[in-house]
C-alpha positions as CSV (number, residue, x, y, z in Angstrom):
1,X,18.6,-16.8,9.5
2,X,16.4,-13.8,9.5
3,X,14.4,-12.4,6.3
4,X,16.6,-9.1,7.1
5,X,20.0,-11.0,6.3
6,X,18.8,-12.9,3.4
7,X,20.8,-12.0,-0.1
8,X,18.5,-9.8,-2.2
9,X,16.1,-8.2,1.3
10,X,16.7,-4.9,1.9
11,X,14.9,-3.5,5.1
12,X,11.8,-2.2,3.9
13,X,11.2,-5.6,2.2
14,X,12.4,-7.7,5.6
15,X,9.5,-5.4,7.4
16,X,7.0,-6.2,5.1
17,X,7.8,-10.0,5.1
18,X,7.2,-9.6,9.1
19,X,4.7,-8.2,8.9
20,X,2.9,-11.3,7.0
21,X,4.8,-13.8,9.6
22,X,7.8,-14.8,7.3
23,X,10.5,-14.2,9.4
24,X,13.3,-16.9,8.7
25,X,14.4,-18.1,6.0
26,X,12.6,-21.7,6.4
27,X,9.5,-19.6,6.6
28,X,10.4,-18.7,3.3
29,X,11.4,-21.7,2.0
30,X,8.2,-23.3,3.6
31,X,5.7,-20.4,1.9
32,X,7.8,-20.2,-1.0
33,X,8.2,-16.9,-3.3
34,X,4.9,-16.8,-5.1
35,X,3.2,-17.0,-1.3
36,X,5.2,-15.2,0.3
37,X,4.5,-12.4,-2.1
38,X,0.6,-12.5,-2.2
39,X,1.0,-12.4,1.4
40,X,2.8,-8.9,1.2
41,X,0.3,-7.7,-1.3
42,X,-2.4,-9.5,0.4
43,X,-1.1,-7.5,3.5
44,X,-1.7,-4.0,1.6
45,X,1.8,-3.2,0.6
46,X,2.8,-2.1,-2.6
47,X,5.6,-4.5,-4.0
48,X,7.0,-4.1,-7.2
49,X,8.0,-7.8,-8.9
50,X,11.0,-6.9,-8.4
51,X,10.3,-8.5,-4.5
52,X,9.1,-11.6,-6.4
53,X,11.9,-12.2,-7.9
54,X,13.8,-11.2,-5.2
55,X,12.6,-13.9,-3.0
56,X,12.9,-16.3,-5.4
57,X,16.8,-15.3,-5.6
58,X,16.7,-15.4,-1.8
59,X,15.3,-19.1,-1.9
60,X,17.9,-20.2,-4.5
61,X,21.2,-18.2,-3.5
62,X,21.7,-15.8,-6.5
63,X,20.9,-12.3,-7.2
64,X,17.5,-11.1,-8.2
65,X,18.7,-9.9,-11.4
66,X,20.1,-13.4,-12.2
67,X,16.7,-15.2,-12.3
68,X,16.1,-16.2,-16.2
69,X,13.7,-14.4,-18.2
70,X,11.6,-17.6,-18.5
71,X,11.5,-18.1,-14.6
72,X,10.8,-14.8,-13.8
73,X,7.5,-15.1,-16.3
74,X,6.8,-18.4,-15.0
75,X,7.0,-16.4,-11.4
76,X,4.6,-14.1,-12.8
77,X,2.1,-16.5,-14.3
78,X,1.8,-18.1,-10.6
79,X,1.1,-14.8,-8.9
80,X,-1.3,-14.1,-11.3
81,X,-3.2,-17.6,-11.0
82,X,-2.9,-17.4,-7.2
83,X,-4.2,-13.9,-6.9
84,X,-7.0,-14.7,-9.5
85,X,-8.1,-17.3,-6.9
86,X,-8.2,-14.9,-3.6
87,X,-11.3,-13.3,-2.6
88,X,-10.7,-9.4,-2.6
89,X,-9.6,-7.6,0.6
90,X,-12.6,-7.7,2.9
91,X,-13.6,-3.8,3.9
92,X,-12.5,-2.8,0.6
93,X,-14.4,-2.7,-2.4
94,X,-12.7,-4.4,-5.4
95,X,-12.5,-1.3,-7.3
96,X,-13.0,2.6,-6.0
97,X,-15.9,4.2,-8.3
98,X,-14.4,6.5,-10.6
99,X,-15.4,10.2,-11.3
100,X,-14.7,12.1,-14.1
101,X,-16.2,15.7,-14.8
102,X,-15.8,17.6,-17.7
103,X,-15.9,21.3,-17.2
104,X,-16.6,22.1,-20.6
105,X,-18.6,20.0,-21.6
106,X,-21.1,21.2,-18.3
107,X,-20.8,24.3,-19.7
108,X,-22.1,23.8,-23.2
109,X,-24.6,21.7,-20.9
110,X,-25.9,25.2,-19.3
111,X,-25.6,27.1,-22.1
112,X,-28.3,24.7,-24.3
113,X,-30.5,24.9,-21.6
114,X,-30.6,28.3,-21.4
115,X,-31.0,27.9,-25.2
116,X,-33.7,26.4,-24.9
117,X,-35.6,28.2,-22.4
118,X,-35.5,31.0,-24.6
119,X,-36.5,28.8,-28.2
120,X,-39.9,28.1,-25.7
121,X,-40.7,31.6,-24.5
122,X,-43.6,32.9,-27.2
């Protein structure tokens, strides 16, 4: 059976589980959840857990929504360990630099120059 007719897999989620190369659902069964999902977000994509869960419920025949809460952390805790292990995304740095600029505060910046400049002047 196909990732695309598996209980709890709409389209977009089937695509993205192509993409990675789990296409049945032994391949999903053979990966299991947790893999199968750092594979997607390994892949780029931009799954919610919601798709974690969602395979899991695939893999065990109920509805995402039925997975207890304890499961569904216990889910989470293995994502997080296996990410935690991979080396980040080669070509991507691991973290974009961030810029902030404060308008303002460039302005008071300027205007205590000029300040100055003018304290210095006999």
């Amino acid at each position: 059976m196909s990732t695309s007719q598996l209980r709890n897999i709409g389209p977009k989620s089937a695509a993205w589980l192509r993409q990675v190369g789990v296409r049945t659902q032994q391949d999903l069964a053979d990966a299991g959840a947790v893999a199968a999902f750092v594979k997607v977000r390994r892949a780029g994509f931009k799954p919610s857990l919601n798709l974690l869960y969602s395979l899991e419920g695939a893999l065990i025949g109920c509805h995402w929504q039925d997975i207890p809460a304890a499961r569904r952390q216990q889910l989470v805790a293995e994502y997080e360990a296996a990410a935690a292990d991979l080396p980040p995304p080669r070509g991507r740095p691991v973290a974009a630099p961030v810029y902030s600029s404060h308008p303002q505060q460039a302005d008071d910046a300027d205007s205590g120059e000029e300040a100055a400049e003018t304290h210095d002047a006999p």
